[in-house]
C-alpha positions as CSV (number, residue, x, y, z in Angstrom):
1,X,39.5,50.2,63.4
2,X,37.6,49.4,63.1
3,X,36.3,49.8,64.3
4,X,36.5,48.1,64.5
5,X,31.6,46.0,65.0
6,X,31.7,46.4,63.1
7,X,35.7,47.3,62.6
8,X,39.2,48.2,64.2
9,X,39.2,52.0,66.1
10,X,35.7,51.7,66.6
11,X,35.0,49.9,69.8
12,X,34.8,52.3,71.8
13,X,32.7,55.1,69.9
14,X,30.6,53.6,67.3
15,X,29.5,49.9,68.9
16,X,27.1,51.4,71.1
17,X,25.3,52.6,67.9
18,X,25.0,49.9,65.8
19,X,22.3,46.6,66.5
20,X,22.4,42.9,65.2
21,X,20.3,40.2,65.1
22,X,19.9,36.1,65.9
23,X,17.9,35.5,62.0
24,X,19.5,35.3,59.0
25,X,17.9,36.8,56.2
26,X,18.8,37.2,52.3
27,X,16.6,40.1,50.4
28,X,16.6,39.4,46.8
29,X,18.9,41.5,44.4
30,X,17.8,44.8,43.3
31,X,17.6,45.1,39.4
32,X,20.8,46.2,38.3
33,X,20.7,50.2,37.0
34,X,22.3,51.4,33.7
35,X,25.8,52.4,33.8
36,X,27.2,54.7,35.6
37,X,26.9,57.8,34.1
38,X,30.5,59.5,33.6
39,X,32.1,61.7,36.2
40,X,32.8,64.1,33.3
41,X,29.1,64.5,32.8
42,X,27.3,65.1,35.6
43,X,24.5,66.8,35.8
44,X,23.6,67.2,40.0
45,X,20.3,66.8,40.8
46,X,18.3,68.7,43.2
47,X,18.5,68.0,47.1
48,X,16.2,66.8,48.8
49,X,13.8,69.1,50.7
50,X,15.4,68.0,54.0
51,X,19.5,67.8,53.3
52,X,18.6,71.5,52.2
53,X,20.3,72.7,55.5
54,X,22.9,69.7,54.9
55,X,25.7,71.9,55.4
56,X,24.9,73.7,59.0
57,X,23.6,70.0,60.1
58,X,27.3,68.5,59.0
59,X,28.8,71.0,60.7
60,X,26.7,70.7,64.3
61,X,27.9,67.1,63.9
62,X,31.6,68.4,63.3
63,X,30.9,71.0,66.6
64,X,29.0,68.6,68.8
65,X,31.6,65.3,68.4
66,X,35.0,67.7,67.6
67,X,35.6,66.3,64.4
68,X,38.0,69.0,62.4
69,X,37.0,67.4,58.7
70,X,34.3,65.2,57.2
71,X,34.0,64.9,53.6
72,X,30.2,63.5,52.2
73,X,29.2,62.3,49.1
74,X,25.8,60.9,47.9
75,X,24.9,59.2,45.2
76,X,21.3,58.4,43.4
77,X,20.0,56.7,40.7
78,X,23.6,56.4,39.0
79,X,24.0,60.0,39.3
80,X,26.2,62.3,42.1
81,X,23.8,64.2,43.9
82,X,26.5,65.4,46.3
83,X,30.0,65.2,47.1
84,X,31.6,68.1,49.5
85,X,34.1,68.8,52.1
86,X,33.3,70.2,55.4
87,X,36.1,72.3,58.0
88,X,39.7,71.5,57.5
89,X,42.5,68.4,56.8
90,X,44.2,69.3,60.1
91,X,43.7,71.5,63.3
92,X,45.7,75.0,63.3
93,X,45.4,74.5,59.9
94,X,44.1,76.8,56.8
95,X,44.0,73.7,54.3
96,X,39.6,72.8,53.6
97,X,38.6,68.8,53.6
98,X,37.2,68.6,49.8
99,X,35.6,65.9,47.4
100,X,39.2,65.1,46.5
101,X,40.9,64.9,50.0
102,X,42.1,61.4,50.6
103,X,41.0,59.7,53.9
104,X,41.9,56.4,55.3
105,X,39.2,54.1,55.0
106,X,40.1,51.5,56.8
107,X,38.0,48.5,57.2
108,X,35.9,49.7,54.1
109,X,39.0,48.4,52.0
110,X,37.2,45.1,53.1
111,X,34.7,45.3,50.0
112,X,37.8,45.6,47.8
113,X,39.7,42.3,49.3
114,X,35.7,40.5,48.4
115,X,35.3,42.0,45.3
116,X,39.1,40.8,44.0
117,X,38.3,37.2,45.2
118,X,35.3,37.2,43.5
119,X,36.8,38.7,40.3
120,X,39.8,35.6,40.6
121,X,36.9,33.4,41.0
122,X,35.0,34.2,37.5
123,X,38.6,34.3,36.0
124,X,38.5,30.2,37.2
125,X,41.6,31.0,39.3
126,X,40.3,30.0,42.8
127,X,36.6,28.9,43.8
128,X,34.9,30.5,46.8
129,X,34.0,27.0,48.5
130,X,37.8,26.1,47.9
131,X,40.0,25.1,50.8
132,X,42.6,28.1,51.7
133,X,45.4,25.0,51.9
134,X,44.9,24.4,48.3
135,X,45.9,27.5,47.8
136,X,48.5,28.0,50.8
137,X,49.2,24.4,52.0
138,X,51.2,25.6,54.8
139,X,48.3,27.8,56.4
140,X,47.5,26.7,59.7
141,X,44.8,27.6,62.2
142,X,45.0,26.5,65.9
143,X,42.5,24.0,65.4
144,X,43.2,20.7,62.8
145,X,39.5,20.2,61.9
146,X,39.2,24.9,61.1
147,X,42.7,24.3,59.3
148,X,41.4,21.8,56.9
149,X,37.5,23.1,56.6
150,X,38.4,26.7,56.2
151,X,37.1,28.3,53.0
152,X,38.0,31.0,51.1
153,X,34.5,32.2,51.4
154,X,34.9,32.0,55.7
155,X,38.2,34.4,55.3
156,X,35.5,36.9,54.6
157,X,32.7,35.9,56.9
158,X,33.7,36.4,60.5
159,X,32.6,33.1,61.6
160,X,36.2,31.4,62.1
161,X,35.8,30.8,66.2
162,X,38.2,33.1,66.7
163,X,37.3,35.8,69.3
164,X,37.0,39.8,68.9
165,X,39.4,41.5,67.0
166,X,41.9,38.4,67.7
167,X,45.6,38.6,66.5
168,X,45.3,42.3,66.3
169,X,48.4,42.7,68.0
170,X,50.2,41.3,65.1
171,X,49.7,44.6,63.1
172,X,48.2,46.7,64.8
173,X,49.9,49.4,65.9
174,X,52.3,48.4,63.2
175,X,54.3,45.7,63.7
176,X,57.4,44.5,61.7
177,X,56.0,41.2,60.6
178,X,55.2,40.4,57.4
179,X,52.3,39.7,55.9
180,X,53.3,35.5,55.7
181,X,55.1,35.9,59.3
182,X,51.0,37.3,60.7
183,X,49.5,34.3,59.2
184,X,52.0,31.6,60.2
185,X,51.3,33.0,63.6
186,X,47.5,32.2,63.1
187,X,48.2,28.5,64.2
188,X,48.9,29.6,67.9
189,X,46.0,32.1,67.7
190,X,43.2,30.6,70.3
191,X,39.7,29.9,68.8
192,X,37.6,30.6,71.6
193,X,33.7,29.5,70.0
194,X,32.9,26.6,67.4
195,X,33.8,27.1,63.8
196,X,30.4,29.2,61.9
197,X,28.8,29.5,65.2
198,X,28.6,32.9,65.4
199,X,29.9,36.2,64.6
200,X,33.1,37.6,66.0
201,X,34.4,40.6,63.8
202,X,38.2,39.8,63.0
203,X,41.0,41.4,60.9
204,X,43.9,38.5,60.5
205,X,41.8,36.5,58.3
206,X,41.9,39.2,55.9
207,X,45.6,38.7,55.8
208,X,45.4,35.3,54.9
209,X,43.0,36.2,52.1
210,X,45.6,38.8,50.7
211,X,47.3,36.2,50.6
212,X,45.4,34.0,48.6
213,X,44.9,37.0,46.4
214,X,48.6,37.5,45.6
215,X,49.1,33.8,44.8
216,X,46.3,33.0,42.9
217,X,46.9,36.6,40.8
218,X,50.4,36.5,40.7
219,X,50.6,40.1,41.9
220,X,51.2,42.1,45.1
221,X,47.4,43.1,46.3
222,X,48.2,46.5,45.9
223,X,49.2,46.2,41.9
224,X,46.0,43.6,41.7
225,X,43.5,46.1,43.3
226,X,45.2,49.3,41.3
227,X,44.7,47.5,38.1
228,X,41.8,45.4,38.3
229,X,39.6,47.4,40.5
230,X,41.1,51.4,41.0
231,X,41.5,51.8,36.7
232,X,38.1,50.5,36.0
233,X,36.0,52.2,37.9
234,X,37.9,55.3,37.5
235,X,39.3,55.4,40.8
236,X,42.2,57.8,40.1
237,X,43.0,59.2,43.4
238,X,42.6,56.0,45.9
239,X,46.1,54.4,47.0
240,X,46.7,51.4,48.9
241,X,48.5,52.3,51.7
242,X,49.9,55.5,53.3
243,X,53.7,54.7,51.5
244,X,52.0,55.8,48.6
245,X,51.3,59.3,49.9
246,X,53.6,62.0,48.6
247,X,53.8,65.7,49.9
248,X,51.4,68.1,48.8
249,X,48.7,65.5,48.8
250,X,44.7,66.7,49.4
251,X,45.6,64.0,52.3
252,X,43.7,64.7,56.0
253,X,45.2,64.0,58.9
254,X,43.9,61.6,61.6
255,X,42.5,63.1,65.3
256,X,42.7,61.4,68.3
257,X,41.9,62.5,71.8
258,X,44.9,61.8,73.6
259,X,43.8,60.1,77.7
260,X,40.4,60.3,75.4
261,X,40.4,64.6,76.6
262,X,42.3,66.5,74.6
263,X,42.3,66.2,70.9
264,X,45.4,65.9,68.7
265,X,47.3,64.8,65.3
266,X,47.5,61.6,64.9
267,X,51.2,60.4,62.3
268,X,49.6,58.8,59.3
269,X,50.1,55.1,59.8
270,X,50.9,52.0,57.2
271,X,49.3,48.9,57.1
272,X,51.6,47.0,55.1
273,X,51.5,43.2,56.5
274,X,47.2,43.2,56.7
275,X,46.2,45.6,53.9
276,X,43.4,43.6,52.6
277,X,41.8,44.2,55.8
278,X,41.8,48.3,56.0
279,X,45.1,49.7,54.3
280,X,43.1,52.0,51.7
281,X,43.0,55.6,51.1
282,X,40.5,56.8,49.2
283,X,38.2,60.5,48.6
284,X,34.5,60.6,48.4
285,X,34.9,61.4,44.8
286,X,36.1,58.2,44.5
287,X,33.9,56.8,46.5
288,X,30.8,57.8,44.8
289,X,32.3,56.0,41.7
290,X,32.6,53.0,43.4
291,X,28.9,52.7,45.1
292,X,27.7,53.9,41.2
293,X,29.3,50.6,40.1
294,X,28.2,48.7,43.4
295,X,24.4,50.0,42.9
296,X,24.7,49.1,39.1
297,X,25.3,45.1,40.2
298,X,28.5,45.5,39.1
299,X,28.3,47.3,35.7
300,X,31.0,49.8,34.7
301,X,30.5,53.1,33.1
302,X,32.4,52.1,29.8
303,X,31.9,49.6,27.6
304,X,33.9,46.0,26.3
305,X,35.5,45.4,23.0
306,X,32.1,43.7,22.3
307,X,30.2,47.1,22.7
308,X,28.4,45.8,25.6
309,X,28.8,47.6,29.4
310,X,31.8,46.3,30.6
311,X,31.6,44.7,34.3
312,X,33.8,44.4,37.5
313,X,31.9,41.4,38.7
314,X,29.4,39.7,38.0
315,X,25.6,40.0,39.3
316,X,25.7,36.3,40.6
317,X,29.1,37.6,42.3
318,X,27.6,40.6,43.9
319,X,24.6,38.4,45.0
320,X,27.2,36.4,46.8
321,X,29.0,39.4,48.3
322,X,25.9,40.7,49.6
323,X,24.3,37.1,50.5
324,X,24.3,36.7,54.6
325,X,26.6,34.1,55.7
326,X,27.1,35.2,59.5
327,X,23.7,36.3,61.6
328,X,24.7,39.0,64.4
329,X,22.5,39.0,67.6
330,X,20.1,42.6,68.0
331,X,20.9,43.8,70.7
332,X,19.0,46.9,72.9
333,X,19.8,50.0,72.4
334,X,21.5,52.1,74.6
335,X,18.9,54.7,74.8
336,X,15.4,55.1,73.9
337,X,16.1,57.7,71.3
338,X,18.0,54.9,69.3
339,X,15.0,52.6,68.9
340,X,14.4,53.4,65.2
341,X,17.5,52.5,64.3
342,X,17.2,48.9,65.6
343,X,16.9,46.4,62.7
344,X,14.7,43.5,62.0
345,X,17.5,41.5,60.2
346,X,21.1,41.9,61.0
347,X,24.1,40.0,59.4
348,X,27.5,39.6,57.6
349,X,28.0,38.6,53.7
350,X,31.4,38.9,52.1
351,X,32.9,42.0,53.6
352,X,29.4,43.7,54.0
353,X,26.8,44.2,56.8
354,X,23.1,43.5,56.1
355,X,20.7,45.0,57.9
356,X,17.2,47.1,57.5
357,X,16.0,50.2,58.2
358,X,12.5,52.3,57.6
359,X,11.6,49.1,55.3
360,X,14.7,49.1,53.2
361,X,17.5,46.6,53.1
362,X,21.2,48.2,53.6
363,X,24.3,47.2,52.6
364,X,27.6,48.7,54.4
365,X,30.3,48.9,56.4
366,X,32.2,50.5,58.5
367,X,36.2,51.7,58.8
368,X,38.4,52.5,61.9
369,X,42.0,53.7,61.8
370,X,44.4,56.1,64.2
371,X,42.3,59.1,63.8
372,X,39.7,58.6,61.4
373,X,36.8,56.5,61.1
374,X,34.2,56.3,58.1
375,X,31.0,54.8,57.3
376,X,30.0,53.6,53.6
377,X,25.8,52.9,53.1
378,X,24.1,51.8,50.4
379,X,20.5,51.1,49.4
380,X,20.0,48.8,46.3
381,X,15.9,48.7,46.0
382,X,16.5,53.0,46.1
383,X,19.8,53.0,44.1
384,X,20.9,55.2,46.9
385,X,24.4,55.4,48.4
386,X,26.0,57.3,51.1
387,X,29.6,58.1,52.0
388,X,30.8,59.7,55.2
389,X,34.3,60.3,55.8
390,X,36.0,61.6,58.9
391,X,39.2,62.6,60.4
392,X,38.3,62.2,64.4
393,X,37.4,59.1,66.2
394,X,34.0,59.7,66.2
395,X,31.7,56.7,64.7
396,X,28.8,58.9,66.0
397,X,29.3,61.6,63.9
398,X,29.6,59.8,60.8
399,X,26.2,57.6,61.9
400,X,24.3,61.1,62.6
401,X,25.3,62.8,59.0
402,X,24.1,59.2,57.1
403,X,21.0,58.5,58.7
404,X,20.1,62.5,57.9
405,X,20.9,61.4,54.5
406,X,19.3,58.1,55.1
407,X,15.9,60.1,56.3
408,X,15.7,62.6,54.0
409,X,15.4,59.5,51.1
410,X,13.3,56.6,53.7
411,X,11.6,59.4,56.0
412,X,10.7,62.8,54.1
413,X,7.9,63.7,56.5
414,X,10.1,63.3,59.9
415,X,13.7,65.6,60.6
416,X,15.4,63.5,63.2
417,X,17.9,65.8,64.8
418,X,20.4,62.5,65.2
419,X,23.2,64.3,66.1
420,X,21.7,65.5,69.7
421,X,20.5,61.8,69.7
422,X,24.0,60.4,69.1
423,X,25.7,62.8,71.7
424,X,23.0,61.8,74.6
425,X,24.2,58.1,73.9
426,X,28.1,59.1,73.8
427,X,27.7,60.9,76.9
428,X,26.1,58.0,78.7
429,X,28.8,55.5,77.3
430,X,31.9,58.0,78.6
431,X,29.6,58.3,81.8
432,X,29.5,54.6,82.3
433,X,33.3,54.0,81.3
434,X,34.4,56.9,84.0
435,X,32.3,54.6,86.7
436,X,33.9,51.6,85.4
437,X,37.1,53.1,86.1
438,X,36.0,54.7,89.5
439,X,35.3,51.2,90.4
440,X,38.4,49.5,90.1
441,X,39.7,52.8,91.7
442,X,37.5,51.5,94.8
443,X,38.2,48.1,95.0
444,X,41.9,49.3,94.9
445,X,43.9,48.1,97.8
446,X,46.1,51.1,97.7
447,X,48.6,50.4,101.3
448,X,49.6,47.2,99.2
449,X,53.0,46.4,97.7
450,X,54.5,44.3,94.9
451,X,55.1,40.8,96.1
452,X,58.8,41.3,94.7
453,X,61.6,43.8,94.3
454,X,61.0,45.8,91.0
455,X,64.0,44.9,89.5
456,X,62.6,41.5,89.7
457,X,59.9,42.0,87.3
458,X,62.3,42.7,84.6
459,X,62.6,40.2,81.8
460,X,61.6,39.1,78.6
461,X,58.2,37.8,79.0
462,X,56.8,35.3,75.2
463,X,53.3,34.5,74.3
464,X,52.7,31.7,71.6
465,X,50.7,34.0,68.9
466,X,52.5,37.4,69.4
467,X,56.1,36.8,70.3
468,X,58.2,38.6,73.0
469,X,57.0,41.6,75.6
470,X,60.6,43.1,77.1
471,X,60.5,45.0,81.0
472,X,63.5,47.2,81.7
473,X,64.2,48.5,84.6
474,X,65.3,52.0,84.3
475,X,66.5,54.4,86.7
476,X,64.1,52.5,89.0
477,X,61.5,52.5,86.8
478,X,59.8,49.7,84.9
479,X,59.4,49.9,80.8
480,X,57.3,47.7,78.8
481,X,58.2,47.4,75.2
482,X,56.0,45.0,73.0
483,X,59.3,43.7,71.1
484,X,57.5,43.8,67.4
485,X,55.0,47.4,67.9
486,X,57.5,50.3,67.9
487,X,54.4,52.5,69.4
488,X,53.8,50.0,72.3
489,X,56.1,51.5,75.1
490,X,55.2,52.8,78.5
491,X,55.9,53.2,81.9
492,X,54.7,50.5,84.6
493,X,53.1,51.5,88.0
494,X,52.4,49.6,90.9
495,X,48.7,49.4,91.2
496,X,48.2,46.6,94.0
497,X,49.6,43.2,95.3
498,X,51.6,41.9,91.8
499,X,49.2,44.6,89.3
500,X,51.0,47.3,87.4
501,X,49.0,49.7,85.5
502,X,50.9,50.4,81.9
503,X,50.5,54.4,80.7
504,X,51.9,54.1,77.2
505,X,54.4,57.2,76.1
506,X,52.2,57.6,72.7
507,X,48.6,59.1,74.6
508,X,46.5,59.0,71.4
509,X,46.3,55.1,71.9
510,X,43.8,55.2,75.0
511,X,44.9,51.7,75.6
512,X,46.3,51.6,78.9
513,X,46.5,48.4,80.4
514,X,46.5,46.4,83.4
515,X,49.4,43.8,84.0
516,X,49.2,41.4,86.4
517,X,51.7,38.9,87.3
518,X,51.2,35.3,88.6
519,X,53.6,33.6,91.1
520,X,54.8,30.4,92.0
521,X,54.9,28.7,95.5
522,X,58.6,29.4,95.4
523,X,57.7,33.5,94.7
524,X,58.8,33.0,91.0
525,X,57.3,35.1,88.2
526,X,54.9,32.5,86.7
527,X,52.9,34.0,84.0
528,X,51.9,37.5,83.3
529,X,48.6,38.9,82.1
530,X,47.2,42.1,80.4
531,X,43.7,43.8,79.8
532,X,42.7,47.1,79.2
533,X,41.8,49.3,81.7
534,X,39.1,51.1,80.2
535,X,36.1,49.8,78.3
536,X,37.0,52.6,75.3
537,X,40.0,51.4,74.6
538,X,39.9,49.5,71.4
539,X,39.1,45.7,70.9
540,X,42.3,45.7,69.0
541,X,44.1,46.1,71.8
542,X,43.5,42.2,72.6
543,X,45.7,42.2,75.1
544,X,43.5,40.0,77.4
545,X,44.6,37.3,74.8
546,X,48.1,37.6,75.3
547,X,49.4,34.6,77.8
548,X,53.0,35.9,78.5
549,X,55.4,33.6,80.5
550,X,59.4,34.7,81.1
551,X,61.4,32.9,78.4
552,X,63.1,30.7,80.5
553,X,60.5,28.8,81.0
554,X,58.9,29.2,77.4
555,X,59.1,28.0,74.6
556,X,60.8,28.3,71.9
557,X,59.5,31.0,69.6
558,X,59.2,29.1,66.2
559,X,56.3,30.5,64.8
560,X,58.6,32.2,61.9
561,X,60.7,28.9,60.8
C-alpha cells in the first residue's frame, strides 16, 4: 500500500529496503530532452552489456520472492529500450503478463494527483501556497492552527503531524464512505508530531486533495486525469479505478500469501472514496510514456496549435514537484549487503521521493495494493527511467530487478546479484517477526481467563475518526465486524486476562490483531484497544489508533452531519 515508506501494502516487505535521511537537499533540474519520440516509431536500442541476461535474472527474482508476473519497462534518452512481461496474470493460469497487462499501481497514482494540481495551478484555478479552506471551507483537521495553515502544497508533502498511515481505516480495505464523508472525518483524526516537523507517510490527505481537484476543475478526478493527463500523453490503456475493468482485460491479478505462507488470489479491489492516493491501473507501456514525458520536463510528444511542443506542465511546475519539501531520516541498513544502497540525501517533494544513488539523483516512488506492489525510478541527469510492476507482495523483488537496471546504467563494471541480497534481508525480517511473535507467545499467561462472561463483551464499541466496531456473540463465539469494512470480520479468542486475539475470515490480510479491553472499578467494559500482532502486517492496518468505547457511553457519532 503502500506500501505503503514509502506506501500502503508495503510495510511489511519493502521498508526494510529503502533509507532516508535528516538533510534536505534540492539538485538542480536536468535540461529538459526533446519530445518524446512516438510510440509508433520506435526504434529499440541495444541493451546494455549487463541487462543482457535481463530475462533469467527477472525471473530468479520471480522464483526467489514467488512472484507469478512482473512486467518491466525501461526507458532512455526519450526512447523505449525495453518493455516485457515476465510468467503469468494469475497462478493455474495459461494467460503471460505483457507490456500491455494492466497492474494496479497504487501509490504511484500519487504523481498523477501532483501533476493535476500543478496543471490547475498554471490554468490560475488554485495556487500551491493556497489554504485548502479557500477551496473547501468546511475542511477540518483535529488541530485549529493545521486546519487554517494547511496548504495545498502540504496535502502532497507528508508533513501534516499526522502519524503513519493514519486514517487508513477509512478506506482501506474498502469502506462505504465517501470520498467527502473520509475527509469530514479528518477533524477527529489525532495529529500525533508538530505540523512540517517531520515525515510521516499518509494516504487521507490525498483524499482531501481529490477533492480540491474536483472543485477547483469542475470534474470527477477520474474524467480530470482521463482527459487532462491519460489523452495527452497517449496513455490509452490506464484507468482509474478497478470499476473500469471489463472482462477479457490484459488485467493481472493481485497475490497474497494468506497467514503470510501460502500464496493465493487476491479479488481486485476499488478505491473509490481515496483515488487520488493509489486507485490507478496502468501497463508498463503506458508507463514508459509517462516517464518519456516526466524525463522531457514536461514536454509532450505532439505539438500546440502554435507548432511548438505541446506541454503537460510546466518545467517550473516539475521543478516544484520534484523540489524537497519533507527530509526523511537515513536510517541503517538491515544488513551489510545493503550498504550501497544507502543514500546521502533522502526526502519527499510533491508526490515523489528524492534520494541518490552511485552519484545520481533519483526521482520515484513506490505503490502498494492487495496483491501487487510496483516501483517507478527515474534518473533526470541520465534521462533514464525504470518501471517494475508486480502482482505478489513482494517490494523486494521489484527493488532487485530496478537496481539491476539501475547498475547496468550507474555501475557497468560491477554485476550485483541483488536478488540473493534482497532475499538474505527478507529472511532476516520474517526471522525477526517469527521471534517477535514467539515472544508475546512467552510472556503469555496462558491458565488465565477473561475478567467477564463472553457474552459480556458483546456490543457496539465507536471511535471518534472511524465510526462503529460491532461484537456478536455467536453460538458462543465472539465476531468482530468493523461496521464500514465489509472485509474486516473475524473470530475473537481469548488470549489472556481481558486480551482477545482477532483471526480475520479473509487470510490474505495478515492483519490479525490484538484486542484488549479496559475495565472499570465497577468491572464495566471501559474502552477497548487494538494493535497488530505481527510486525508484517501493514501500517494501514492503524488499528493502534483506533480508541473504541461501547456507545453508551460515547458519543454521538456526528462526524457525517
Amino acid at each position: 500500500m503502500s506500501l505503503r515508506y514509502l506506501s500502503p501494502r508495503l510495510a511489511g516487505c519493502c521498508a526494510l529496503f529503502v533509507f532516508a535521511t535528516s538533510a534536505a537537499a534540492q539538485a538542480p533540474a536536468a535540461k529538459p530532452l526533446p519530445p518524446p519520440v512516438s510510440t509508433h516509431d520506435i526504434v529499440q536500442p541495444m541493451l546494455p552489456t549487463q541487462l543482457q541476461d535481463f530475462g533469467a535474472y527477472v525471473d530468479s527474482a520471480r522464483k526467489t520472492f514467488d512472484v507469478p508476473g512482473i512486467a518491466v519497462a525501461i526507458v532512455k534518452d526519450g526512447k523505449v529500450v525495453m518493455e516485457q512481461g515476465f510468467g503469468l496474470r494469475e497462478i493455474g493460469k495459461p494467460e503471460p503478463v505483457d507490456a500491455h497487462t494492466l497492474f494496479a499501481i497504487a501509490s504511484n497514482t500519487k504523481a498523477f494527483t501532483a501533476a493535476s494540481l500543478q496543471q490547475l495551478a498554471e490554468q490560475g484555478k488554485l495556487k500551491m501556497d493556497d489554504r485548502v479552506v479557500d477551496h473547501l471551507p468546511w475542511f477540518r483537521m483535529s488541530d485549529p492552527y493545521v486546519t487554517h495553515e494547511m496548504r495545498i502544497r502540504d496535502l502532497l508533502a507528508h508533513r501534516s503531524g499526522l502519524s503513519l498511515g493514519a486514517g487508513d481505516l477509512l478506506y482501506w480495505p474498502p469502506t462505504s464512505y465517501t470520498t467527502k464523508e473520509v475527509v469530514e472525518r479528518l477533524r477527529n483524526v489525532p495529529i500525533k508530531n508538530s505540523f512540517r516537523s517531520n515525515y510521516a507517510y499518509d494516504n487521507i490527505l490525498f483524499a482531501v486533495a481529490t477533492l480540491v481537484i474536483e472543485q477547483a476543475s469542475g470534474q470527477s478526478y477520474a474524467d480530470y486525469v482521463h482527459e487532462h493527463i491519460f489523452q495527452p500523453v497517449g496513455m490509452d490503456e490506464s484507468l482509474i479505478d478497478k470499476t473500469y475493468l471489463k472482462p477479457g482485460m490484459d488485467v493481472a491479478i493481485g497475490h497474497a500469501k494468506a497467514s503470510f505462507k501460502d500464496l493465493e488470489p487476491v479479488p481486485p479491489m476499488a478505491w473509490l472514496n481515496d483515488p487520488g492516493a493509489g486507485g490507478i491501473y496502468a501497463s508498463v507501456h503506458d508507463l514508459a510514456k509517462w516517464m518519456n514525458v516526466q524525463l522531457a520536463g514536461g514536454v509532450l510528444p505532439t505539438k500546440g496549435a502554435d507548432g511548438k511542443p505541446a506541454r503537460l506542465f510546466s518545467a517550473d511546475s516539475q521543478r516544484q514537484m520534484w523540489s524537497m519539501l519533507t527530509p526523511i531520516t537515513i536510517g541503517k541498513p538491515p544488513i551489510p549487503e545493503l550498504a550501497p544502497l544507502t543514500p546521502h540525501f533522502y526526502g519527499y517533494g510533491e508526490s515523489w521521493f528524492l534520494s541518490d544513488y552511485r552519484g545520481q539523483r533519483l526521482v520515484w516512488h513506490t505503490g502498494g495494493w492487495p496483491g501487487m506492489v510496483s516501483r517507478v525510478t527515474l534518473v533526470p541527469e541520465l534521462h533514464l527511467g525504470v518501471v517494475v510492476l508486480t502482482n505478489q507482495e513482494s517490494g523486494a523483488a521489484f527493488n532487485a530487478v530496478t537496481y539491476r537496471v539501475l547498475d547496468a546504467y550507474l555501475n557497468p563494471d560491477q554485476k550485483t546479484d541483488w536478488v540473493t541480497v534482497y532475499d538474505k534481508a527478507v529472511k532476516q525480517s520474517e526471522a525477526k517477526a517469527d521471534d517477535s511473535l514467539t515472544k508475546h507467545e512467552a510472556a503469555r499467561d496462558k491458565n488465565s481467563k477473561p475478567s467477564l462472561p463472553l457474552a459480556q463483551y458483546a456490543g457496539t464499541y465507536r471511535d471518534p475518526w472511524y465510526g462503529d466496531v460491532v461484537i456478536s456473540n455467536e453460538n458462543g463465539k465472539l465476531r468482530l465486524r468493523f461496521s464500514k469494512t465489509a472485509q474486516l470480520i473475524g473470530t475473537m479468542t481469548p488470549w489472556q486476562h481481558d486480551t482477545f486475539t482477532v483471526r480475520w475470515d479473509d487470510r490474505a490480510l495478515n492483519a490479525d490483531a490484538f484486542v484488549d479491553f479496559t475495565l472499570d472499578m465497577d468491572g464495566h467494559i471501559r474502552e477497548m484497544r487494538m494493535q497488530p500482532m505481527s510486525p508484517l502486517t501493514d501500517f494501514s492496518f492503524d488499528f493502534q489508533d483506533l480508541r473504541l468505547v461501547p456507545v453508551a457511553a460515547a458519543k454521538p457519532d456526528t462526524s457525517e452531519d
